[in-house]
N, C-alpha and C positions, 0 to 999 in steps of 0.2 A: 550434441545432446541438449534438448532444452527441458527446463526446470520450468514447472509453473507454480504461480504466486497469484493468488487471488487475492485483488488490491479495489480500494473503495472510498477514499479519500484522495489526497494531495499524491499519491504515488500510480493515481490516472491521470496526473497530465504529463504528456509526452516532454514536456518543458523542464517539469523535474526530475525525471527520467534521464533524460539526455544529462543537466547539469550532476547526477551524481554518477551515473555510470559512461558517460560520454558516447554514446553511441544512440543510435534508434533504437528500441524494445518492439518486438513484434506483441501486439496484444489483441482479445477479444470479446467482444461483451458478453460478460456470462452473469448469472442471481444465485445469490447465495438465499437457500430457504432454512427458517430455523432459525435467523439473529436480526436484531435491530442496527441502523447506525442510530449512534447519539453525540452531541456534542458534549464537547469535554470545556470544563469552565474555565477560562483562561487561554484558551489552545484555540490554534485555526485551524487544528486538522480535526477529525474524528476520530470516535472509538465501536467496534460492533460488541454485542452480547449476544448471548441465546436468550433469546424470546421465541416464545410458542406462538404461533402462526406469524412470526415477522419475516421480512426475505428484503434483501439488498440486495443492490443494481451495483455491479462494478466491471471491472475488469481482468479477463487471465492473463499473466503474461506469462511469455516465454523466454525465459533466462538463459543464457548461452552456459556458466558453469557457476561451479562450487563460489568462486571470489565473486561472482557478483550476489550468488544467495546472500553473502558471508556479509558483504554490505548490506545488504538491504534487511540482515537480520541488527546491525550497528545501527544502523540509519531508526530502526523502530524503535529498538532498545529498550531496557526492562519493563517499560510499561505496559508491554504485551507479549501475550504467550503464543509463540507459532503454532496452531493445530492443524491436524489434517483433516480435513473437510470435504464435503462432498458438493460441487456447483454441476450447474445447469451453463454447459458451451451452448449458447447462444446461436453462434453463428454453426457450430456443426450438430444442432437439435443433440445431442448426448450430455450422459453426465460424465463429468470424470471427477478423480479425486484430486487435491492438491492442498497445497499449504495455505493457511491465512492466518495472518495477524489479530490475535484476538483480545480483548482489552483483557488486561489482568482484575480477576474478582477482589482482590485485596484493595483495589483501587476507584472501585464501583459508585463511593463517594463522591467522587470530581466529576460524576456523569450528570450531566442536563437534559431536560425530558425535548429542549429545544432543539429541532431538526434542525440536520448540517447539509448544509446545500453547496455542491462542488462548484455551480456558476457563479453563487456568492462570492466563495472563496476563492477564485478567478479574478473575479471582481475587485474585490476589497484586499487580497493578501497576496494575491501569488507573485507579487513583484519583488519585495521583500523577499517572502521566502524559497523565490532563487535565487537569493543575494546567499542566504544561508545553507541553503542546497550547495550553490558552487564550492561554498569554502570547505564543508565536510565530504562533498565530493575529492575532491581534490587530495587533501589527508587520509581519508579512508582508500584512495584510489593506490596512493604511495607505499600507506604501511601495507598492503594487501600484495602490493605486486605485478599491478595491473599494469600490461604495458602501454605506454606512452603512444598515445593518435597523433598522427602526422598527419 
């Protein structure tokens, strides 16, 4: 059974991917219409809102079960509200529905009008942050249950 997860920062690269859930992610480029990304002050990852005529480039993936949602709902954590959403599959011209991480309104403060660029953050952070991906990979993989890759 695969679970999709419409993702749009640091959890399109396959890099961090692999370091929290240890395996490959099948994924697909899909746009979300209806929200903006924005940068969050202090953060290297992003956050989306709804904005009227805005639409973000990301990716769908597809989750094998419940324990990896259950991470990647830990991994997001309270900053954002999972909603269900309506994206544009890319690659198979359809909409379908699915989940996305949405910046919590309470928190709309810490948002920068300054665009977040995932080559940037390629660039400039993502070494680092799968230093930190691994380690809460790792913990989050344990207390969950997930079994051990050989």
């Amino acid at each position: 059974m695969d679970l999709g997860v419409f993702v749009y920062g640091s959890l399109m690269s396959e890099r961090v991917l692999w370091c929290l859930l240890e395996r490959k992610i099948a994924m697909r480029p899909a746009r979300l219409v209806g929200y903006s990304r924005k940068s969050i002050r202090g953060r290297v990852y992003p956050a989306i809102v709804p904005q009227e005529g805005g639409t973000v480039e990301g990716m769908l993936l597809a989750l094998r079960d419940e324990k990896e949602v259950t991470l990647l709902d830990e991994f997001e954590a309270d900053e954002y509200i999972k909603q269900t959403v309506e994206v544009d599959d890319l690659d198979n011209n359809t909409n379908v529905f699915t989940q996305a991480y949405i910046w919590s309104e309470s928190l709309h403060d810490m948002l920068d009008d300054q665009a977040w660029s995932y080559s940037q953050f390629e660039k400039d952070h993502l070494t680092t942050y799968l230093v930190m991906c691994t380690e809460f990979g790792r913990e989050a993989r344990s207390q969950l249950g997930f079994q051990t890759q050989t």
